[in-house]
Jmol script that loads the backbone (N, CA, C; Angstrom):
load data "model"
ATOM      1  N   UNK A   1     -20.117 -69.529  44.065  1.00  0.00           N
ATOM      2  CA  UNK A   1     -19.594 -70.788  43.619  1.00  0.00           C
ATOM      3  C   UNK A   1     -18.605 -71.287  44.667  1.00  0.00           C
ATOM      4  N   UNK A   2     -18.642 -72.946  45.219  1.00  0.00           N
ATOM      5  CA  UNK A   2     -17.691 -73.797  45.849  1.00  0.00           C
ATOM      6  C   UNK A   2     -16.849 -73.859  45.360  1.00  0.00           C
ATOM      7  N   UNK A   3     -15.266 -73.767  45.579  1.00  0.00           N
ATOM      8  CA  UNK A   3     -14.118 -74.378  45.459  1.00  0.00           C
ATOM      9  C   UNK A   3     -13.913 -75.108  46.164  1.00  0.00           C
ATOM     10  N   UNK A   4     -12.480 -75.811  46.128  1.00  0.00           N
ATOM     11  CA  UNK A   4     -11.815 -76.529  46.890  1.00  0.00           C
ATOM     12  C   UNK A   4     -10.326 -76.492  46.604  1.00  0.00           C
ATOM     13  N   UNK A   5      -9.504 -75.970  47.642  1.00  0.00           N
ATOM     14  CA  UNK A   5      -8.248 -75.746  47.583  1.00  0.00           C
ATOM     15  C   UNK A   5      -7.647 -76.358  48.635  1.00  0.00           C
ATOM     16  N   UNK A   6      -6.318 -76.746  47.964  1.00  0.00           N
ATOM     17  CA  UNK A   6      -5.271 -77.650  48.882  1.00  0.00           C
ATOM     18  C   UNK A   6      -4.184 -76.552  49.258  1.00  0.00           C
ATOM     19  N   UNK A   7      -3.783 -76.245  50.620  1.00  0.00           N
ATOM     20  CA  UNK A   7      -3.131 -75.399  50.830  1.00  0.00           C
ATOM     21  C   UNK A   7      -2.306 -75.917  52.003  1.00  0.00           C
ATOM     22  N   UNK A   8      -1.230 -75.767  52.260  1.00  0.00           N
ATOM     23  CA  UNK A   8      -0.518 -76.608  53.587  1.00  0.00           C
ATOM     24  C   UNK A   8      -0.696 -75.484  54.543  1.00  0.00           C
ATOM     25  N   UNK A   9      -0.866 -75.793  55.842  1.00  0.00           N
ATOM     26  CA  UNK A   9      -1.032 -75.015  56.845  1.00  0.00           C
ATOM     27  C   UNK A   9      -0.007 -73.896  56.925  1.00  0.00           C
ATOM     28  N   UNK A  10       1.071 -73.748  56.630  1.00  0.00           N
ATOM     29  CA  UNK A  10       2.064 -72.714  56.587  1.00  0.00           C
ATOM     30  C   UNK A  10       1.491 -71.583  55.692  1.00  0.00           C
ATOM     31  N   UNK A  11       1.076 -72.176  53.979  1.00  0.00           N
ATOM     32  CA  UNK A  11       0.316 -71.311  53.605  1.00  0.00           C
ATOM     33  C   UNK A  11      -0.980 -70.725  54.223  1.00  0.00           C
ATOM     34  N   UNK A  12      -1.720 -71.264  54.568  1.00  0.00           N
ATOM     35  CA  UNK A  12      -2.925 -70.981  55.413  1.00  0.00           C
ATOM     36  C   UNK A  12      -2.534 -69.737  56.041  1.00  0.00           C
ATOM     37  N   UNK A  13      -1.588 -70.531  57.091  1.00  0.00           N
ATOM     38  CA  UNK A  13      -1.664 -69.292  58.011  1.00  0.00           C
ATOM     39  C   UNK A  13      -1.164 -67.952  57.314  1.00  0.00           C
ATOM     40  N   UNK A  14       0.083 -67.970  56.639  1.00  0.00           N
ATOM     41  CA  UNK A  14       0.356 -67.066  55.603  1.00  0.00           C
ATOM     42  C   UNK A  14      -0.954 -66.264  54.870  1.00  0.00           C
ATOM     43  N   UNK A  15      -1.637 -66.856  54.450  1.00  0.00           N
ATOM     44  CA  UNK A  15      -3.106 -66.281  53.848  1.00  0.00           C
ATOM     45  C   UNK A  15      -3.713 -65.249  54.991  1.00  0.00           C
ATOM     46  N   UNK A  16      -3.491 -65.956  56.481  1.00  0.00           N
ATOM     47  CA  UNK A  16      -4.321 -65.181  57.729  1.00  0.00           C
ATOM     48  C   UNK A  16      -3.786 -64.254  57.986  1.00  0.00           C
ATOM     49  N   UNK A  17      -2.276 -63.759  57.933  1.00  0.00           N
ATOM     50  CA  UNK A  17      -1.662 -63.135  58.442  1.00  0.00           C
ATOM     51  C   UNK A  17      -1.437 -61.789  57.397  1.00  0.00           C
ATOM     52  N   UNK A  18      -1.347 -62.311  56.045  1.00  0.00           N
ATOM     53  CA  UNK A  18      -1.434 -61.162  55.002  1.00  0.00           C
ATOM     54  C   UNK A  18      -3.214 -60.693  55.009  1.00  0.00           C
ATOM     55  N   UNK A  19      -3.844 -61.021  55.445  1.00  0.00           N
ATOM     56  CA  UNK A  19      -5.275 -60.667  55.038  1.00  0.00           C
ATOM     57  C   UNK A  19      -5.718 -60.180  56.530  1.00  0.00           C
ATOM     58  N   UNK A  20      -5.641 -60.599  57.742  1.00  0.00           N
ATOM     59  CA  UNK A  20      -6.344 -60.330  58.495  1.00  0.00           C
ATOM     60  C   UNK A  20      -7.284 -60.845  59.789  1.00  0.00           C
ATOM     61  N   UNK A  21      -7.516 -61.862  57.971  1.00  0.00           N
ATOM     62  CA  UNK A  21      -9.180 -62.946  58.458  1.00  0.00           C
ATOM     63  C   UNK A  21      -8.181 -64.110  59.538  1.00  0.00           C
ATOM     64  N   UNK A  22      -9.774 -64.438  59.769  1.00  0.00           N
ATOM     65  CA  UNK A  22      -9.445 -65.532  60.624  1.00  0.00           C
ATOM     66  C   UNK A  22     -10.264 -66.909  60.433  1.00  0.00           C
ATOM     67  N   UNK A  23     -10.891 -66.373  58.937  1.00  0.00           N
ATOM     68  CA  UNK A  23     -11.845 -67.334  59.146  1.00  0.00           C
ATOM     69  C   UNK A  23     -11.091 -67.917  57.382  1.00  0.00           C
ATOM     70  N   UNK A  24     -11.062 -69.524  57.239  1.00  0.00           N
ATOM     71  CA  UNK A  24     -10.629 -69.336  55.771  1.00  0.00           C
ATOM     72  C   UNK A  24     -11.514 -69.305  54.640  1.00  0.00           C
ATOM     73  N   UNK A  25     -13.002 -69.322  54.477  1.00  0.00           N
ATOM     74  CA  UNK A  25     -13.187 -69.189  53.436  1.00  0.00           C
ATOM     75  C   UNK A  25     -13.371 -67.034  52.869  1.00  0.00           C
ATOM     76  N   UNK A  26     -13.359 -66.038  54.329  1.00  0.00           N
ATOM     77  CA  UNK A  26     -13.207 -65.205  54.086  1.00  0.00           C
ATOM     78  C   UNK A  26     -11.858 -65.000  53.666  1.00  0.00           C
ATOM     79  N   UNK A  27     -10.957 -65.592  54.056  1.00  0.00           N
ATOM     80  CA  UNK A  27      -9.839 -65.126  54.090  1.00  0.00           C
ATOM     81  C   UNK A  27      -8.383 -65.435  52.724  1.00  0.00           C
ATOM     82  N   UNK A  28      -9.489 -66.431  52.354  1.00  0.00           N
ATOM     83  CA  UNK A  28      -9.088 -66.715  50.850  1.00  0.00           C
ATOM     84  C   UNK A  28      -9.995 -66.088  49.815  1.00  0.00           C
ATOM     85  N   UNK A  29     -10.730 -65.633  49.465  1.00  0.00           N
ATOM     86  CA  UNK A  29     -11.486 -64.558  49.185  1.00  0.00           C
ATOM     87  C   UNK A  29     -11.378 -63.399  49.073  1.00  0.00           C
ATOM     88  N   UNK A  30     -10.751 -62.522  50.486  1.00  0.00           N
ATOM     89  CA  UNK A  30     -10.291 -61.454  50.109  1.00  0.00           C
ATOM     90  C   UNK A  30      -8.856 -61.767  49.654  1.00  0.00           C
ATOM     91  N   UNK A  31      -7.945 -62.727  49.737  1.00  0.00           N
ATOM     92  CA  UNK A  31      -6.586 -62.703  48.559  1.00  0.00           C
ATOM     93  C   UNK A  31      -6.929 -62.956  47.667  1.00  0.00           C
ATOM     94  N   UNK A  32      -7.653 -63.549  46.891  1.00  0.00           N
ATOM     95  CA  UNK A  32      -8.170 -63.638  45.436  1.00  0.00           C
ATOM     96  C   UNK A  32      -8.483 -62.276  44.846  1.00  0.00           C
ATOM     97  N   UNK A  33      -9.478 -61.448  45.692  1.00  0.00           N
ATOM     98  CA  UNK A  33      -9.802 -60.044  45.089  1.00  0.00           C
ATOM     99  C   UNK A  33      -8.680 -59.442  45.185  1.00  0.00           C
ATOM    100  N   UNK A  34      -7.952 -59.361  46.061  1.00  0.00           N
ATOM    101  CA  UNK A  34      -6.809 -58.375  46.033  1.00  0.00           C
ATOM    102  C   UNK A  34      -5.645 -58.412  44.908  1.00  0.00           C
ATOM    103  N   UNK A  35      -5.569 -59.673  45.014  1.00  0.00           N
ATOM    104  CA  UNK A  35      -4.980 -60.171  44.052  1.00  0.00           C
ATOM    105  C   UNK A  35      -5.257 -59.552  42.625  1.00  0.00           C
ATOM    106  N   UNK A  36      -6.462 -59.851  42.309  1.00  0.00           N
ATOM    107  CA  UNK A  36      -7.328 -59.735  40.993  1.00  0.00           C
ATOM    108  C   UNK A  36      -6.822 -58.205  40.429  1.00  0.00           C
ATOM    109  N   UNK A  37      -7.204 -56.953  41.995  1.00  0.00           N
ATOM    110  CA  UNK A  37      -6.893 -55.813  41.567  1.00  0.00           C
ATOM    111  C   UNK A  37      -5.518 -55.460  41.772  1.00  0.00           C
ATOM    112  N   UNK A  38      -4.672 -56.296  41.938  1.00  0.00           N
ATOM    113  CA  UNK A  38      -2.934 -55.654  41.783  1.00  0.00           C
ATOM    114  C   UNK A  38      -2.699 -56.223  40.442  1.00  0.00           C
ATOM    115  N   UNK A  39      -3.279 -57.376  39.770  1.00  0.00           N
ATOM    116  CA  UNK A  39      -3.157 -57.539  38.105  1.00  0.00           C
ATOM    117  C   UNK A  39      -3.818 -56.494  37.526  1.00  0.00           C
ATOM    118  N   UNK A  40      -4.795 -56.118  37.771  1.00  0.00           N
ATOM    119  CA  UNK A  40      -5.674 -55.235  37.161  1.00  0.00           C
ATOM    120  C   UNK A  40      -4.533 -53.839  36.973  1.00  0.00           C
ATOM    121  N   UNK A  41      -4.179 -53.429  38.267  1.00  0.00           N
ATOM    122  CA  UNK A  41      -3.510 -52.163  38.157  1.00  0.00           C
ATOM    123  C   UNK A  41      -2.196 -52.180  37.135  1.00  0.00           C
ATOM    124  N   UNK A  42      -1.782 -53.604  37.279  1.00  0.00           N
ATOM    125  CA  UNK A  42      -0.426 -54.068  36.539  1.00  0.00           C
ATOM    126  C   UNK A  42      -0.878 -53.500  34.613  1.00  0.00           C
ATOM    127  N   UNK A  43      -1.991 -53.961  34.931  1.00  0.00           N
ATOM    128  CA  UNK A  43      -2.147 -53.894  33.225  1.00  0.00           C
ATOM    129  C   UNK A  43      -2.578 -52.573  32.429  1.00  0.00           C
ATOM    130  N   UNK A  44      -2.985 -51.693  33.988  1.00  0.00           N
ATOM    131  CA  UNK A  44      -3.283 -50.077  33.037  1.00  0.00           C
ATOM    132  C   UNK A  44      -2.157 -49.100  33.432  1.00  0.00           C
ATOM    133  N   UNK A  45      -1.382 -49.873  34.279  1.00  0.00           N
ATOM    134  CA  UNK A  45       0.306 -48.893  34.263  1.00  0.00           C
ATOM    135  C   UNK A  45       0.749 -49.721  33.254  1.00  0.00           C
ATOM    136  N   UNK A  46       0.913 -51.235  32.894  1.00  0.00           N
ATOM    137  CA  UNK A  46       1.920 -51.230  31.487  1.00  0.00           C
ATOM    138  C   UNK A  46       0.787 -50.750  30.535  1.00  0.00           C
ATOM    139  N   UNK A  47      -0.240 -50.223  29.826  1.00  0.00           N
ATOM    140  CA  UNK A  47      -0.689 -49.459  29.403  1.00  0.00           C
ATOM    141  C   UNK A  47      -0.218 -47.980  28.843  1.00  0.00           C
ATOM    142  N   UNK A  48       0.002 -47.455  29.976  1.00  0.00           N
ATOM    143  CA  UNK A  48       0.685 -45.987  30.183  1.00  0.00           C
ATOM    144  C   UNK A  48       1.880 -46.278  29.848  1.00  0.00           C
ATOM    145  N   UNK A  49       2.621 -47.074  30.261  1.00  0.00           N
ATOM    146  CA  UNK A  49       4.241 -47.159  30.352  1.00  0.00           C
ATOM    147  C   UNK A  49       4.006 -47.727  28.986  1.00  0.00           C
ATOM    148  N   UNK A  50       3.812 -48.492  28.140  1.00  0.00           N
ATOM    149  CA  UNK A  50       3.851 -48.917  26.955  1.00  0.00           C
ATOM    150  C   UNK A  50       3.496 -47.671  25.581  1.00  0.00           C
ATOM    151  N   UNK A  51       2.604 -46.369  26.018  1.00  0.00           N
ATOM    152  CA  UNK A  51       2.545 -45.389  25.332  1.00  0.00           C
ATOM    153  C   UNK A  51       0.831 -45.754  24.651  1.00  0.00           C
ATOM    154  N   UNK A  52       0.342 -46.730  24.923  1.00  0.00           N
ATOM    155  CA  UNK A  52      -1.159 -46.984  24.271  1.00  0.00           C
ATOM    156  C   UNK A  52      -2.236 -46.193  25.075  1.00  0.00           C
ATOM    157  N   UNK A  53      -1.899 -45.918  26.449  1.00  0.00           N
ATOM    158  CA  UNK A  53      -2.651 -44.852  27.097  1.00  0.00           C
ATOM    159  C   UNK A  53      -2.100 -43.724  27.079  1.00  0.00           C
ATOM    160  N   UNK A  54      -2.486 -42.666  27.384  1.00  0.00           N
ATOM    161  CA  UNK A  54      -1.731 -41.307  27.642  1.00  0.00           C
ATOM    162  C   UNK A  54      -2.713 -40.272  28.434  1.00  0.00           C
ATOM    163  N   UNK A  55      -1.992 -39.328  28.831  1.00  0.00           N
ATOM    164  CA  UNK A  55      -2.556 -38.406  29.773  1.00  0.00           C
ATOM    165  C   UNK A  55      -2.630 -36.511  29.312  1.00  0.00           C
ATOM    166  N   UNK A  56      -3.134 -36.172  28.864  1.00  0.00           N
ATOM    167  CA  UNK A  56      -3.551 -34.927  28.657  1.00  0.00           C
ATOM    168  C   UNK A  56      -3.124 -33.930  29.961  1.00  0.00           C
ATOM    169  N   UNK A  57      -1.411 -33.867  30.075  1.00  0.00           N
ATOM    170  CA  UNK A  57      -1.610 -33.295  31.337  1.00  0.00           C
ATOM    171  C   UNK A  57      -2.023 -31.411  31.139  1.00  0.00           C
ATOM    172  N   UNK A  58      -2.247 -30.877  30.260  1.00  0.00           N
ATOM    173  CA  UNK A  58      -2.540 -29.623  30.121  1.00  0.00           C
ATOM    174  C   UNK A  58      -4.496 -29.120  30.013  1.00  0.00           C
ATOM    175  N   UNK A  59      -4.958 -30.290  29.627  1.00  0.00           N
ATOM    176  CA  UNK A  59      -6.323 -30.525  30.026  1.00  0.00           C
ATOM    177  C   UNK A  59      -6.578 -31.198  31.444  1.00  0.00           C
ATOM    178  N   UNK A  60      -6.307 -31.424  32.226  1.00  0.00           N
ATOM    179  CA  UNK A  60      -6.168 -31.944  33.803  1.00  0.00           C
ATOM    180  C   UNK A  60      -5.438 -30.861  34.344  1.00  0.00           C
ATOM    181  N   UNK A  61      -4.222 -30.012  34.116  1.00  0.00           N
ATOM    182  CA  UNK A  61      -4.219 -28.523  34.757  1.00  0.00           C
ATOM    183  C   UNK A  61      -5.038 -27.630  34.655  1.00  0.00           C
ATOM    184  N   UNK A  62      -5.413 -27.831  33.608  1.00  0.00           N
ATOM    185  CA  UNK A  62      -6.788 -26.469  33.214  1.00  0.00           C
ATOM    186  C   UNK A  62      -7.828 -27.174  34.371  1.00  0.00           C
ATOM    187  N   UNK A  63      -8.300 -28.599  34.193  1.00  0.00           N
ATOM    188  CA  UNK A  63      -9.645 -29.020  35.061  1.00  0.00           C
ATOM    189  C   UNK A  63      -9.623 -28.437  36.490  1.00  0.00           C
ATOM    190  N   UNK A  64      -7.952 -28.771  36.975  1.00  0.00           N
ATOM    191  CA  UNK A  64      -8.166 -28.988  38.405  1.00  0.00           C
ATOM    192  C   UNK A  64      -8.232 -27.357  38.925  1.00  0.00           C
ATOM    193  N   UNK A  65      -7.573 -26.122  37.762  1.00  0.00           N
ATOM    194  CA  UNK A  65      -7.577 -24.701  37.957  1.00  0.00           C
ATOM    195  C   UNK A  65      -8.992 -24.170  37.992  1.00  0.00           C
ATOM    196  N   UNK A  66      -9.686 -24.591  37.191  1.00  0.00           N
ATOM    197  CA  UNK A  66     -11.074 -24.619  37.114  1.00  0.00           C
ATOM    198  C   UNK A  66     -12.422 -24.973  38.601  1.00  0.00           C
ATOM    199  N   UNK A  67     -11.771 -26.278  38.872  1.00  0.00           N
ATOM    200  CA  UNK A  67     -11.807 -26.433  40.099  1.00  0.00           C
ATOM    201  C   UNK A  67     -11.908 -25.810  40.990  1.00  0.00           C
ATOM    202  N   UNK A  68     -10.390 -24.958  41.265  1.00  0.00           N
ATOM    203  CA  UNK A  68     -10.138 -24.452  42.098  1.00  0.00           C
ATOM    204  C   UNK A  68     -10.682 -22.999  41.984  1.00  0.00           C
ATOM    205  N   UNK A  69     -11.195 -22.672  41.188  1.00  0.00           N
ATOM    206  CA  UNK A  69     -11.791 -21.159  40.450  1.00  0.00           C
ATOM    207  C   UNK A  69     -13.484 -21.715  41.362  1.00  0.00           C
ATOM    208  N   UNK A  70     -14.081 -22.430  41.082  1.00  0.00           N
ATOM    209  CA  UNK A  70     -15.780 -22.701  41.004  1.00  0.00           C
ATOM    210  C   UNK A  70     -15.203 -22.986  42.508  1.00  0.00           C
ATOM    211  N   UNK A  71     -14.646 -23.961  43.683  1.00  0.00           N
ATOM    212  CA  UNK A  71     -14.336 -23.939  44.786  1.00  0.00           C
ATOM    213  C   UNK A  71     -14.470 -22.443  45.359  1.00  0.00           C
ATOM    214  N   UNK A  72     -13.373 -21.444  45.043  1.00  0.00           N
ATOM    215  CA  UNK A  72     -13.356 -20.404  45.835  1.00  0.00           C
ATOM    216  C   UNK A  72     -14.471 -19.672  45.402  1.00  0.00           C
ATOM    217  N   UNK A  73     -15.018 -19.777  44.245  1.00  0.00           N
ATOM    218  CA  UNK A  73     -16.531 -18.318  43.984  1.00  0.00           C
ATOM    219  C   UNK A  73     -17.845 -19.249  44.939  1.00  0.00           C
ATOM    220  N   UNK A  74     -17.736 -20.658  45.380  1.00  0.00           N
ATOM    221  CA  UNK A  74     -19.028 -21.054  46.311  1.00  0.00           C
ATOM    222  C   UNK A  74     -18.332 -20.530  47.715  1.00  0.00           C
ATOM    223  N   UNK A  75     -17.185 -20.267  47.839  1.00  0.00           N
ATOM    224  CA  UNK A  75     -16.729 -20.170  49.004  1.00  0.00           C
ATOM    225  C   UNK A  75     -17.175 -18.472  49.774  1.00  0.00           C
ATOM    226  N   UNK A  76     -16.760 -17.835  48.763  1.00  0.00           N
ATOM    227  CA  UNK A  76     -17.373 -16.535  48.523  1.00  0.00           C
ATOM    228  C   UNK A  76     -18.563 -16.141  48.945  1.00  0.00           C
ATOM    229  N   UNK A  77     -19.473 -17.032  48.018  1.00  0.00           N
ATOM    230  CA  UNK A  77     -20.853 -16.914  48.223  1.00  0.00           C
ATOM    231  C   UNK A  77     -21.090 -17.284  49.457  1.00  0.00           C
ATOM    232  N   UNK A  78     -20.859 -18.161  49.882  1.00  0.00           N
ATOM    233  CA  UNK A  78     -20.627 -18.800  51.455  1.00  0.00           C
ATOM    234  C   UNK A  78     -20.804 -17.783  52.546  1.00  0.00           C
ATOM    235  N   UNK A  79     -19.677 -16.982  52.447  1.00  0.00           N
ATOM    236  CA  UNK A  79     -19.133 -16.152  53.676  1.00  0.00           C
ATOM    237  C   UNK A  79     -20.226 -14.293  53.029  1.00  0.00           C
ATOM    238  N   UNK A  80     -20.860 -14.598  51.831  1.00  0.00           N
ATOM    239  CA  UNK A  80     -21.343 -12.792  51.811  1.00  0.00           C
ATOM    240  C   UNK A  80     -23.004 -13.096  52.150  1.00  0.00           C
TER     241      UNK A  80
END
end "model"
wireframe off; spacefill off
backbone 0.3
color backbone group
């Protein structure tokens, strides 16, 4: 889909200089996505921080021990 945005050249260049691009319809594009995912992240940390998400950290120590158990027995197997 076409837009059309009014932006004064200060912003512009501002857009080029935080992004990269050099070209503007890439370069407004990737600030829109980026954008999109720093709201995105905003809303599943106030999530967590609000107490409606939560984290099982004693099931995620067990996973990552587990992990690290099946890691070293291929490692094993590896080297016999």
């Amino acid at each position: 889909m076409k837009i059309t945005v009014e932006l004064s050249d200060t912003e512009l260049r501002e857009v080029f200089k935080a992004t990269g691009q050099d070209k503007k319809g890439p370069a407004i594009r990737q600030l829109v996505h980026e954008a999109l995912q720093l709201r995105k992240r905003a809303q599943v940390a106030q999530k967590f921080l609000s107490g409606k998400w939560s984290v099982d950290a004693k099931a995620a120590t067990r996973a990552r021990k587990n992990d690290r158990i099946a890691a070293q027995a291929v490692s094993e197997q590896w080297r016999d």
